[in-house]
PAZAPA-4460 file (N, C-alpha, C; in steps of 0.05 Angstrom, whole numbers, plus 32768, in hexadecimal, padded with zeros to 4 digits):
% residues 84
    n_x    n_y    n_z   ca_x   ca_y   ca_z    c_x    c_y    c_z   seq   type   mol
   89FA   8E84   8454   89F5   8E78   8439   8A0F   8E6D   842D     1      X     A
   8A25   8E74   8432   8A45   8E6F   8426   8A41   8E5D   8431     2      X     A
   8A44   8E55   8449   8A4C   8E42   8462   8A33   8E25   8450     3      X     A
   8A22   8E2D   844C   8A0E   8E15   8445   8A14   8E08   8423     4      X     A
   8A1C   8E23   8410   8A28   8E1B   8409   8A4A   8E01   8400     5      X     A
   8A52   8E0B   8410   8A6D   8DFA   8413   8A75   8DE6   8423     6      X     A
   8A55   8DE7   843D   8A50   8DCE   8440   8A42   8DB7   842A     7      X     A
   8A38   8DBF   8419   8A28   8DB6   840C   8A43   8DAA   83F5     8      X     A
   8A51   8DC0   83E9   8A68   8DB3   83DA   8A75   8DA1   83E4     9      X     A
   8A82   8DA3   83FF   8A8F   8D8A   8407   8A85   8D6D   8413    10      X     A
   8A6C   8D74   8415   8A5D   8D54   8414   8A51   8D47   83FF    11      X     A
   8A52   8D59   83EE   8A4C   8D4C   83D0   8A59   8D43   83C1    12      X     A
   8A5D   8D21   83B7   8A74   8D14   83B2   8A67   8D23   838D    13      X     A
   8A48   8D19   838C   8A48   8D1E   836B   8A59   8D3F   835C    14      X     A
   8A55   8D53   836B   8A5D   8D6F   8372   8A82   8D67   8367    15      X     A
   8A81   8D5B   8381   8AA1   8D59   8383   8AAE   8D49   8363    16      X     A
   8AA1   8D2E   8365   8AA7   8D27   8345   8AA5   8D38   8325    17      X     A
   8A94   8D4A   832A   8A93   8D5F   8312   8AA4   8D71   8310    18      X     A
   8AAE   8D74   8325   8AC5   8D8B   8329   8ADC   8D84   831E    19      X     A
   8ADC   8D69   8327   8AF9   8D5B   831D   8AF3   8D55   82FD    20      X     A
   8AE4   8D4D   82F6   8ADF   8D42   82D4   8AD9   8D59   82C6    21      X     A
   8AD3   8D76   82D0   8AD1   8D8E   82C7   8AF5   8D93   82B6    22      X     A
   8B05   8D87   82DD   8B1F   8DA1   82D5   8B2C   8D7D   82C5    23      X     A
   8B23   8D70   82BF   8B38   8D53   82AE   8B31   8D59   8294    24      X     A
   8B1E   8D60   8289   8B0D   8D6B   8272   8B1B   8D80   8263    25      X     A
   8B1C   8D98   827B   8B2C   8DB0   8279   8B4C   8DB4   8271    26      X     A
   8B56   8DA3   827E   8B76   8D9C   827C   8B79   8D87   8262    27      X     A
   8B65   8D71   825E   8B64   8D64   8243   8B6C   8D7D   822E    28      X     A
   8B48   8D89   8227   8B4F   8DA1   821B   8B5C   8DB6   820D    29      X     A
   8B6C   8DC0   8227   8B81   8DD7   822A   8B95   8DC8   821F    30      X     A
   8B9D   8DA8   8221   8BB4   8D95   8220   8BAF   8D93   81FD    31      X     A
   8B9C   8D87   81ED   8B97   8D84   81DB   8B9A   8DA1   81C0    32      X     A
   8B88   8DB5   81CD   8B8D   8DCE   81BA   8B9B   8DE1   81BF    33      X     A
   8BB4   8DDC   81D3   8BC9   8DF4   81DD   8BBA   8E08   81E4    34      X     A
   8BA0   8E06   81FA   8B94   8E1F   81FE   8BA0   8E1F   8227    35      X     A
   8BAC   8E31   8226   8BC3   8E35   8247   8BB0   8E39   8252    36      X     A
   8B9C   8E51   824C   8B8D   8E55   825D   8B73   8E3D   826A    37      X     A
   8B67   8E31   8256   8B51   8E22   8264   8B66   8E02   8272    38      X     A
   8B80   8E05   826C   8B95   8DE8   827E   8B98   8DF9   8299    39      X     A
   8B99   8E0F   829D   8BA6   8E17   82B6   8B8A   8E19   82C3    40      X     A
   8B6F   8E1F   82C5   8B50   8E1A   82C5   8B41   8E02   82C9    41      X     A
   8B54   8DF2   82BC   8B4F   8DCF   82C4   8B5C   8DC8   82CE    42      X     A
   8B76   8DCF   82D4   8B91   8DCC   82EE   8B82   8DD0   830E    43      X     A
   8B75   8DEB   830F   8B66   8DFB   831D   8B56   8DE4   832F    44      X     A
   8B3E   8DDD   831B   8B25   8DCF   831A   8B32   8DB2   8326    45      X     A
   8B4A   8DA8   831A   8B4C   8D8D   8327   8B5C   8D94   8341    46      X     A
   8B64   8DA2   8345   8B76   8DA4   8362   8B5C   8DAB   8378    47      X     A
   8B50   8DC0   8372   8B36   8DC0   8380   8B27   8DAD   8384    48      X     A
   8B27   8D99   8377   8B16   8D82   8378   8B26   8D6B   8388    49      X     A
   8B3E   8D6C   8383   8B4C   8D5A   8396   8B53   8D6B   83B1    50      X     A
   8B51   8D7A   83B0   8B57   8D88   83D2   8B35   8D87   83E0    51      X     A
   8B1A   8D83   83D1   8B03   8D7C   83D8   8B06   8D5E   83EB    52      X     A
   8B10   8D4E   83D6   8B0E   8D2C   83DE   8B24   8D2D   83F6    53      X     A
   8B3B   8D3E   83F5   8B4A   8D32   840B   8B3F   8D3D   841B    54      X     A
   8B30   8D52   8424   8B22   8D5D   843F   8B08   8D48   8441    55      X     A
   8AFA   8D3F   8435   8AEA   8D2C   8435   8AF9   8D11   844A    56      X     A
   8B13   8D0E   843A   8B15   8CEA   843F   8B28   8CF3   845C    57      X     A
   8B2F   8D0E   845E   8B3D   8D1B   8481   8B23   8D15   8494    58      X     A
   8B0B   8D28   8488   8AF3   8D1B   849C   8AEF   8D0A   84A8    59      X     A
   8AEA   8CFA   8493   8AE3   8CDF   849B   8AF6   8CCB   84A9    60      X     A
   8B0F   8CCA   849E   8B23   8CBF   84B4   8B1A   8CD0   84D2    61      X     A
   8B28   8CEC   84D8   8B1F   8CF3   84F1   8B06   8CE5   84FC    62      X     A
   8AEF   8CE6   84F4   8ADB   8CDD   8500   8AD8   8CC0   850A    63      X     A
   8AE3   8CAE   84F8   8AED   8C91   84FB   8AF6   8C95   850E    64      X     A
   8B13   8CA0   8516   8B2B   8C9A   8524   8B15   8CA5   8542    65      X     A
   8B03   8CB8   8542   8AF8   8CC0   855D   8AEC   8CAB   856A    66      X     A
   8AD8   8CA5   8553   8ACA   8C8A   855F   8AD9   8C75   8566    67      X     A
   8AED   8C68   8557   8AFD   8C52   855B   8B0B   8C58   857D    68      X     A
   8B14   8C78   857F   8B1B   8C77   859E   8B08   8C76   85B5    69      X     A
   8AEF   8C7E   85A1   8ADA   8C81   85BE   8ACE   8C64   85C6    70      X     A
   8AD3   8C52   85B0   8AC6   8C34   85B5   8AE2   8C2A   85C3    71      X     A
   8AF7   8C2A   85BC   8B0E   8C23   85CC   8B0A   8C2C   85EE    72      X     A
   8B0B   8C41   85ED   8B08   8C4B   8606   8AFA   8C46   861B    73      X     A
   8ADB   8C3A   8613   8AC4   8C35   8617   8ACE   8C1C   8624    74      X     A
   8ADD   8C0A   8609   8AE6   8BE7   8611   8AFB   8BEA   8628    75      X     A
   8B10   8BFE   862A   8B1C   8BF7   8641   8B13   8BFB   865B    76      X     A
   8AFC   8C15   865E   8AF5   8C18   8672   8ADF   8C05   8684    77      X     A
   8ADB   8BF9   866C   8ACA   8BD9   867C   8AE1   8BCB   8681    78      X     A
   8AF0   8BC9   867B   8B0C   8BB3   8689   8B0F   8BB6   869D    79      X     A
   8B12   8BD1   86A1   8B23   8BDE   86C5   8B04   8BD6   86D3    80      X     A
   8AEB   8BE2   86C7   8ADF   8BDD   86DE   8ADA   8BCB   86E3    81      X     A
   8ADA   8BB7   86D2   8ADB   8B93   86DF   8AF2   8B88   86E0    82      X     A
   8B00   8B84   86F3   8B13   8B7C   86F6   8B15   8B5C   86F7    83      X     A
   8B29   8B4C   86EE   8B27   8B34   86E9   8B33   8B23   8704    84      X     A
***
């Protein structure tokens, strides 16, 4: 149930955007009425939310870069076997 969970958080961009406008809100806040505690809570919230997107946008590069080698790989190995 964790595991489905936190798959579920990290493919959810809307998820992911609330998190971040939660902790910008929060740090506004804390920034505006000198309250330490709800800035270091929105500090929290936006670092979590940017460590979300960069494992997101690591994915997806990896996955690119696999395919991009497996279609490469694919194209050279028709070269060799037809030889010119």
């Amino acid at each position: 149930m964790v595991q489905e969970l936190i798959s579920y958080i990290l493919h959810n961009k809307t998820l992911i955007s609330l998190i971040c406008v939660i902790g910008i809100l929060a740090v506004s806040y804390g920034m505006l009425n000198d309250n330490t505690l709800i800035f270091i809570i929105g500090l929290l919230f936006v670092i979590g939310g940017y460590l979300l997107i960069r494992r997101r946008i690591k994915d997806h590069i990896k996955k690119n870069l696999t395919r991009t080698n497996r279609n490469s790989e694919a194209r050279n190995s028709k070269h060799e076997t037809n030889p010119k």
